[in-house]
C-alpha positions in Angstrom: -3.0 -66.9 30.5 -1.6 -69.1 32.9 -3.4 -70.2 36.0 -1.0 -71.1 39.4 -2.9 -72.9 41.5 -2.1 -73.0 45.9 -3.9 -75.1 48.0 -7.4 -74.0 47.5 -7.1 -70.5 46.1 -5.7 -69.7 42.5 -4.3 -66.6 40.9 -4.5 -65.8 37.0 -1.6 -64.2 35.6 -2.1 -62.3 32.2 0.1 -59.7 30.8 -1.3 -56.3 30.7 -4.8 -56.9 31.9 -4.9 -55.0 35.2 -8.6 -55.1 35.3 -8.0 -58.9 35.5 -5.7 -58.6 38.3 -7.9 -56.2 40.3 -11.1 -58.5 39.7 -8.5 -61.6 41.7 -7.6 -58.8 44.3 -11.1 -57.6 45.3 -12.6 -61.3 45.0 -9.3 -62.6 47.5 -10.2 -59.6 49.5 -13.4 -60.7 50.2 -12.6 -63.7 50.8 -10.3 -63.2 53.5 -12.9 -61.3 55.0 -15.1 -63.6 54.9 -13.2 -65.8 56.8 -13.1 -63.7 59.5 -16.8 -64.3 60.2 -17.9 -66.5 63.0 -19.2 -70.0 61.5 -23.4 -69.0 61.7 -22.3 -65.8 59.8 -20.2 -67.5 56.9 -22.9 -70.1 56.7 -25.7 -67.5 56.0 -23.1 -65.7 53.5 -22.7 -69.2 52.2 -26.3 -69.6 51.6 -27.1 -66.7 50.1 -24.4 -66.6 47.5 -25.5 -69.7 46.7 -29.1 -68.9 46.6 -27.9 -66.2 43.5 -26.6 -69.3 41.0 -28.5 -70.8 38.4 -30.3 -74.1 39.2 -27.5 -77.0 37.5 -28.2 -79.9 39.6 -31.1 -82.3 39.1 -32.9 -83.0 42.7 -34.0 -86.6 42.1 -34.6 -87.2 45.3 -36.1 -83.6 46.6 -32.7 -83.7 48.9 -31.9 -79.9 47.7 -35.8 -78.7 47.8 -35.9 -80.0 51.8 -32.3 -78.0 52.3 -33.4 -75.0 51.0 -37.8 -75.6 52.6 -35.3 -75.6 56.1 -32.9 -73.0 55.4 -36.0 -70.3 54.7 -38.1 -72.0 58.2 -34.1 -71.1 60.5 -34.1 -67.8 58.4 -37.8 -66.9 60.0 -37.5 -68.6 63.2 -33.9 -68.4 64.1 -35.1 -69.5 67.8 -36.0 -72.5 66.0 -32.3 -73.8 65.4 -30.6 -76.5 67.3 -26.8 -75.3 67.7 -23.8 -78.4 67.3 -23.6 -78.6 70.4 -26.8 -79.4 71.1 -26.7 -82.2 68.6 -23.7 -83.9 69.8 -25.0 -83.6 73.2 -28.4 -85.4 71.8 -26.0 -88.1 69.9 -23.9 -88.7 73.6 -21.0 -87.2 72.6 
């Protein structure tokens, strides 16, 4: 098995094992279209993916608990979000 690595994405090559190579093509394919989302959609997608993976990093200092507490308070008050533009406005810039 080799693996060819470009920029960020990678492809395996493997003789014979087209179930392989379809696995790569549906998981690029949905990449790509997740790319196409606007930002606030790919970050939801983001989260929620990420929500679906085991628990592997210690939270020492409760940094991930508060992340996630804030991420389920925007997901039932969306009104409730302040947009990046709003921030660097706040922050003068």
């Amino acid at each position: 098995m080799t693996l060819l690595f470009t920029s960020m994405r990678f492809r395996v090559e493997k003789a014979g094992d087209a179930a392989l190579d379809s696995c790569m093509t549906r998981l690029q394919e949905v990449e790509e279209a997740a790319l196409t989302l606007p930002d606030a959609e790919r970050a939801q997608l983001a989260s929620h993916l990420l929500q679906t993976l085991p628990g592997v990093l210690a939270d020492d200092d409760e940094g991930v608990a508060e992340a996630l507490r804030r991420d389920h308070e925007l997901e039932a008050n969306p009104a409730g979000g302040v947009t990046w533009e709003e921030i660097k406005k706040g922050l003068g810039r």
